[in-house]
ROTORKE-669839 format. One record per residue (C-alpha): x, y, z; residue in one letter. Coordinates in steps of 0.1 Angstrom, whole numbers, plus 5000, padded with zeros to 4 digits. Example, Ala and Ser with C-alpha at 12.3 -4.5 7.8 and 13.67 -1.06 7.14 Angstrom:
BEGIN
512349555078A;513749895071S;
END
This chain:
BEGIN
064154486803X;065454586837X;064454456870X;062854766880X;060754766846X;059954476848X;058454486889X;056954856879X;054954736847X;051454766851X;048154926833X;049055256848X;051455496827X;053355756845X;052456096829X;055256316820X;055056646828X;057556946834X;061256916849X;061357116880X;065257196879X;066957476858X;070157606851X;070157736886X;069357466904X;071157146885X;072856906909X;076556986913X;079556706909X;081156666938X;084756526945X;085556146955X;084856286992X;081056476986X;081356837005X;079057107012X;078857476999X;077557767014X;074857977005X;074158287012X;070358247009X;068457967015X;067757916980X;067058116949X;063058126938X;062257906910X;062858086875X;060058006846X;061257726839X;060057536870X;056757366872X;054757676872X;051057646878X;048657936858X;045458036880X;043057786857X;045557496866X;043757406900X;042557116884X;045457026874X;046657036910X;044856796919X;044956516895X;046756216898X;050156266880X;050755826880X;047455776860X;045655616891X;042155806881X;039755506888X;040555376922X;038055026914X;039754996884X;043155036897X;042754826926X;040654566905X;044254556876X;047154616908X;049954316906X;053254316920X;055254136912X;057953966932X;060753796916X;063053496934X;065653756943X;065654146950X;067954396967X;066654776963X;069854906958X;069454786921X;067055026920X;068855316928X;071655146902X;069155146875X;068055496883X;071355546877X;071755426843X;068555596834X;070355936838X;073655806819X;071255716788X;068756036793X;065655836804X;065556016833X;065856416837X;068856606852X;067056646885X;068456546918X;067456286939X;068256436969X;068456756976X;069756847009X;069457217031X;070457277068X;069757607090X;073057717081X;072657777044X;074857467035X;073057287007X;073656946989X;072456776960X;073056396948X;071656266914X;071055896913X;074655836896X;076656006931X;074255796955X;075455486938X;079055566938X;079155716973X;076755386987X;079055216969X;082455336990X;079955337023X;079154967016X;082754897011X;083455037047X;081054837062X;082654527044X;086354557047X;086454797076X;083954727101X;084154337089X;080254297084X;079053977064X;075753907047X;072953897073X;075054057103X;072954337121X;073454727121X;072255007139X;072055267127X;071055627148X;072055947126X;069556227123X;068856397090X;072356417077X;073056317038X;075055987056X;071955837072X;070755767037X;073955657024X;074355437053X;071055267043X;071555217009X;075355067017X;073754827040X;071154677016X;074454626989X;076054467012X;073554237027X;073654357063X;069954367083X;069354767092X;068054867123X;065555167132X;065855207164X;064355477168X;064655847170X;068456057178X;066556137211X;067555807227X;068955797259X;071855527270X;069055317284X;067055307252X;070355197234X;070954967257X;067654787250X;067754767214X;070954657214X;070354377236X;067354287218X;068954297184X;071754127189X;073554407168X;077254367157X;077654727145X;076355067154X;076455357132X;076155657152X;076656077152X;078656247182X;075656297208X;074355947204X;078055787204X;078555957241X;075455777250X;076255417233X;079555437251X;077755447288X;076255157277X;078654907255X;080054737277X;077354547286X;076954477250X;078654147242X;077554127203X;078454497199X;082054417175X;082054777159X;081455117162X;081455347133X;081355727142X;079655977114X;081256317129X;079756657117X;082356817134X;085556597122X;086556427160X;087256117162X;086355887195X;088355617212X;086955297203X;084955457171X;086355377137X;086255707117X;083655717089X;084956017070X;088655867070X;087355487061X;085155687034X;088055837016X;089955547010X;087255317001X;087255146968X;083755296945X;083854906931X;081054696945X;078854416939X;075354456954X;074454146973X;072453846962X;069253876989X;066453686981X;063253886983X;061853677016X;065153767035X;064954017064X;066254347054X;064854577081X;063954557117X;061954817133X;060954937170X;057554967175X;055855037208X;053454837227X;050854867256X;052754617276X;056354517282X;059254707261X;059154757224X;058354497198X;060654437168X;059154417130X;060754187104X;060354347071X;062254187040X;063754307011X;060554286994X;057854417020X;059554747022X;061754756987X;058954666967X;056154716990X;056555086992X;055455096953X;052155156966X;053355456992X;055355656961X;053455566930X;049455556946X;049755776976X;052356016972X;051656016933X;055156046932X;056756056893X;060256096885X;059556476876X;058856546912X;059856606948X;058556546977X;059356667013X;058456447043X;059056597075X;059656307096X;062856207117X;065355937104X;065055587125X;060755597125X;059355397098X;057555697082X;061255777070X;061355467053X;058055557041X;058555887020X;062155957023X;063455657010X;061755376995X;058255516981X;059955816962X;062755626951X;061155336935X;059555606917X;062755806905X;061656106925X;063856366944X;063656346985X;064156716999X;065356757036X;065557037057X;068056947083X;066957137117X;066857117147X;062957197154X;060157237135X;059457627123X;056057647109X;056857967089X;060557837085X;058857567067X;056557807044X;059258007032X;061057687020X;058157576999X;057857936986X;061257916975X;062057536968X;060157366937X;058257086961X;055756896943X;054556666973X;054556747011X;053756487037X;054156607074X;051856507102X;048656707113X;050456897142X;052657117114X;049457137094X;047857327129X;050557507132X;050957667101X;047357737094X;048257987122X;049758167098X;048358377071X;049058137040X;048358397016X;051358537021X;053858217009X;053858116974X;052957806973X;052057756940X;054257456933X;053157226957X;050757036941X;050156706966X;049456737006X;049656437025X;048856357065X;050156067082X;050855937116X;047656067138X;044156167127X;043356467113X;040456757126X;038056847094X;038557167110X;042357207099X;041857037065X;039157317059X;041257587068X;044557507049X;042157467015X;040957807020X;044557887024X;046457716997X;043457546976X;045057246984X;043556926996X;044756717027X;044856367020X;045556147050X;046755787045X;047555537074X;049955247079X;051855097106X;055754987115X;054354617104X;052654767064X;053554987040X;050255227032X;047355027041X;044755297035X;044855607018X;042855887008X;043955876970X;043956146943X;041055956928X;038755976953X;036356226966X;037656327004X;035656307030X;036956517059X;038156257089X;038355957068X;041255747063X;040355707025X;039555327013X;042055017010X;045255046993X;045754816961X;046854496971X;045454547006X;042354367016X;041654577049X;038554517062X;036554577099X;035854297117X;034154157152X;035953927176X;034853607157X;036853747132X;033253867106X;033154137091X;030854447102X;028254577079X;028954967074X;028555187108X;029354887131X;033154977153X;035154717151X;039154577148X;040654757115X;042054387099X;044054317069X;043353987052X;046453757054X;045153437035X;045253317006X;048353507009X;049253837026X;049754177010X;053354237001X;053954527022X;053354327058X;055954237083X;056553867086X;057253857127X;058054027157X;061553917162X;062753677189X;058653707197X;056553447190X;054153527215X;053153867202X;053753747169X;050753477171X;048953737193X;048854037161X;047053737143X;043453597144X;042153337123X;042453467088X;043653857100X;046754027109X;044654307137X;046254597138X;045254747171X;043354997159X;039455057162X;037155187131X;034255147112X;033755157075X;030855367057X;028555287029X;030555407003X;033655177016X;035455477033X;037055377066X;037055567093X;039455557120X;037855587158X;040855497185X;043655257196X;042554927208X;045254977232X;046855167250X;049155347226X;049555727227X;049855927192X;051456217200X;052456497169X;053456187152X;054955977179X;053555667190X;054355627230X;054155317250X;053055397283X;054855127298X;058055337285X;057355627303X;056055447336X;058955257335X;061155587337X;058655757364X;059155497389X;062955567391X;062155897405X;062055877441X;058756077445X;057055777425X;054855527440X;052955397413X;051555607382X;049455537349X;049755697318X;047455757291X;046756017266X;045056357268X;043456587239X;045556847228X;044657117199X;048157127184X;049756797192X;046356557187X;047356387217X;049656437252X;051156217272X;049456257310X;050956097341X;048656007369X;050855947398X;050455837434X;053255967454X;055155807475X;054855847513X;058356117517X;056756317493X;053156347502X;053556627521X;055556817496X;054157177495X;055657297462X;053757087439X;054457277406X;058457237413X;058056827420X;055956807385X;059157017366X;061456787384X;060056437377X;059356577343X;063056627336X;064156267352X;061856147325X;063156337298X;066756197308X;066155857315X;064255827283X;063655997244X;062656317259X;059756337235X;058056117257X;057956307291X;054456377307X;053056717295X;050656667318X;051056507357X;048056467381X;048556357415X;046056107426X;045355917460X;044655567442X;044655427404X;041655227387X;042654927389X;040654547378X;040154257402X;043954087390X;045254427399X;045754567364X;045554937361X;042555047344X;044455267317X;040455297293X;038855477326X;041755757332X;041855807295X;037655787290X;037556027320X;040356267302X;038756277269X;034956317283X;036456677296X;036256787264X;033856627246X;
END
């Protein structure tokens, strides 16, 4: 029995049902150095032979395709196990020999498109050999050891997940820093705080690490991924290193307790936190996010929309489909394209979408009826809340369901809205297996249904497999995400009768904006360095497309209080900000004010300015 048999065995029985690939659409062999081809279309519509669904097969749609039917009965039989050692690029190894021996069907497992009609696809048997020649590079090229510390900033390019892979074979720690919209000083922070011996890195973000380098003492290599063939002083060259790589090597020893992967999640205060996850809370953790929520089988695939470097990547582009044997789809461009995005499912054979509520508001803008989407069978939300008012209108549009799940940097799905259970509009779903997430006071006891209180997950006897183990280098905030028994996760809700949670706010400060979470202390931080800027707060303010906006009140400072051309000032101070940080963070929204709420100690009373937004529209 195989490692991945033997972690994966369980009541449940994965139902097999039709292979979504034909002659058409087979994964190509590539040569030793993978290429592109040009298409002239996108893609060619799925001939019968796809996974067609017949107008009595709605039902069909929407059951569970893993065998998770009875959601007490599957929580009540859930086990993972977690065995001494683990390293998930045995996974995609045994994937591997499953398609050598026919166990698993001739379908990709990743299937790559970009705006310019070049298309890619990988079967399990090229992402280990090409991992394996990227993990080589690392080794005997870029000199990393087991346990040194990589960065790695590429957007949605077929690298970025080879990258990945080839660090977990060889042992190295990867980093998420974060979006490709980092500016130098972003960089500069996380590699400071990381302590980072090598950055992987694309052409934009390698002019911005170079600003910043030098005043990088652990930084010992750079590795450049070029999509347009340069090469850079200072940068070894992927692409050449690639070619001459040996395809021979030996995934690492790791035990499952070691850190693997360190992510950047904002705060309220101070500058981003980082979460330890190991090879275990993620490789096997992440069982739960392809086999429960995404209902993922090795017959299907499954687009997530999100950007490389956030842990939603890790989510459902990586780790929950492939544990499962399922095929990743990506659409590499450069901005979202709500009817873009409906003519790819009309023509690609998606099983499972998850994308966060702002594309779901923007493409019910659309007339639905007009894209075939009768292939997509599975609809996930993540990353914000979603309005009852858009889940209602994209079922009268598709017939589809919207099924919202929610989890953090520090889990893997925590909550979900699973195929077995009823959906109740706004609701988070109930607690994923293996996750004992409850509502509780500030005496750590647990609220009877209706009461708002701190969303919690049960830590002891033991915790769930899926949590972080620390904020790194941070034993203060580590102690402080912890109470008693609980790892609080900063989030407000209440639980109903029936055991559905509902989610109500951030405890903090934290802005969720079309799927970003923002730390206002980021973006006040780059306000003050414009010279009109005094003092401001920041604090989130509805939006009907994005959930939430970033809004800057700002007291200005004396030179500029006379300024007449007020609209101008806003359009310049938004710009610094978008330069001297991710750009996705800048103020939407800027009110000048005369003074700021502030307590008696002289903190700024962020809850008023944000009560006093929201009651506008309430």
């Amino acid at each position: 029995m195989t490692l991945h048999t033997a972690i994966l065995r369980s009541p449940l029985v994965h139902r097999v049902g039709q292979i979504f690939v034909n002659s058409a659409t087979r994964p190509r062999r590539f040569s030793k150095f993978y290429h592109l081809r040009r298409l002239k279309t996108l893609l060619p519509a799925p001939q019968t032979s796809c996974c067609i669904h017949t107008t009595t097969a709605q039902q069909t749609r929407e059951a569970s395709r893993t065998g998770f039917d009875d959601y007490e009965a599957g929580r009540r039989d859930f086990h993972l196990e977690v065995p001494e050692h683990f390293n998930f690029a045995n996974v995609i190894d045994d994937w591997a020999k499953k398609e050598k021996t026919k166990e698993r069907a001739d379908n990709p497992a990743l299937w790559w498109i970009d705006d310019h009609g070049n298309q890619l696809q990988w079967n399990f048997q090229q992402l280990a050999e090409y991992s394996r020649k990227v993990a080589n590079v690392l080794q005997s090229s870029c000199g990393l050891r087991h346990g040194d510390r990589a960065v790695v900033i590429l957007p949605r390019v077929p690298e970025w997940w080879l990258v990945n892979i080839a660090c977990l074979r060889a042992g190295c720690v990867v980093l998420s820093p974060g979006t490709t919209q980092l500016m130098p000083k972003d960089i500069l922070h996380r590699l400071h705080m990381s302590g980072a011996k090598c950055i992987i890195a694309d052409d934009i973000i390698a002019e911005r690490v170079d600003q910043v380098s030098a005043q990088c003492p652990d930084l010992k290599v750079k590795l450049l991924v070029s999509e347009t063939g340069q090469t850079r002083d200072g940068w070894l060259d992927y692409r050449q290193l690639y070619r001459e790589a040996s395809q021979h090597h030996e995934v690492a020893k790791t035990l499952s307790a070691e850190p693997m992967q360190l992510f950047f999640t904002s705060g309220t205060t101070g500058a981003p936190k980082m979460a330890e996850h190991t090879h275990a809370s993620y490789g096997l953790g992440h069982i739960i996010t392809g086999r429960y929520w995404l209902d993922l089988t090795s017959n299907d695939m499954v687009w997530n929309m999100s950007d490389t470097g956030w842990a939603k990547s890790a989510y459902s582009n990586l780790f929950g489909p492939w544990v499962q044997g399922a095929c990743v789809f990506i659409h590499h461009t450069p901005k979202f394209d709500p009817v873009e995005t409906l003519k790819v499912l009309s023509r690609v054979p998606i099983s499972t979408m998850c994308t966060p509520p702002t594309a779901y508001r923007m493409m019910i803008q659309n007339d639905l009826s007009q894209y075939d989407l009768s292939r997509l069978e599975h609809v996930v939300s993540a990353g914000e809340p979603l309005n009852p008012e858009v889940m209602s209108e994209w079922k009268a549009g598709t017939g589809l369901t919207i099924r919202e799940g929610y989890g953090q940097s520090e889990t893997c799905l925590a909550c979900g809205m699973f195929r077995c259970l009823d959906v109740r509009p706004g609701s988070m779903g109930k607690p994923a297996p293996g996750y004992d997430l409850r509502v509780i006071d500030d005496k750590c006891q647990e609220l009877e249904p209706g009461k708002e209180g701190d969303l919690a997950i049960k830590v002891k006897p033991h915790p769930p497999v899926g949590l972080f183990t620390r904020y790194l280098d941070d034993p203060e905030r580590t102690a402080g995400a912890f109470r008693e028994d609980y790892y609080v996760m900063g989030d407000r809700g209440l639980r109903d009768e029936d055991g559905y949670l509902w989610f109500v706010g951030r405890a903090d400060d934290v802005i969720l904006s079309a799927g970003y979470r923002i730390g206002p202390f980021e973006v006040e931080s780059a306000l003050i360095e414009h010279p009109a800027v005094a003092e401001s707060a920041v604090v989130s303010s509805p939006d009907p497309i994005r959930g939430q906006v970033v809004k800057a009140f700002i007291i200005l400072s004396p030179s500029y209080q006379g300024v007449s051309q007020r609209e101008e000032l806003i359009k310049d101070i938004q710009e610094h900000v978008k330069k001297t940080t991710a750009p996705y963070k800048y103020p939407r929204q800027i009110e000048f004010v005369d003074e700021l709420p502030k307590t008696v100690s002289g903190k700024i009373r962020r809850v008023e300015l944000r009560t006093k937004e929201w009651d506008k529209t309430s």
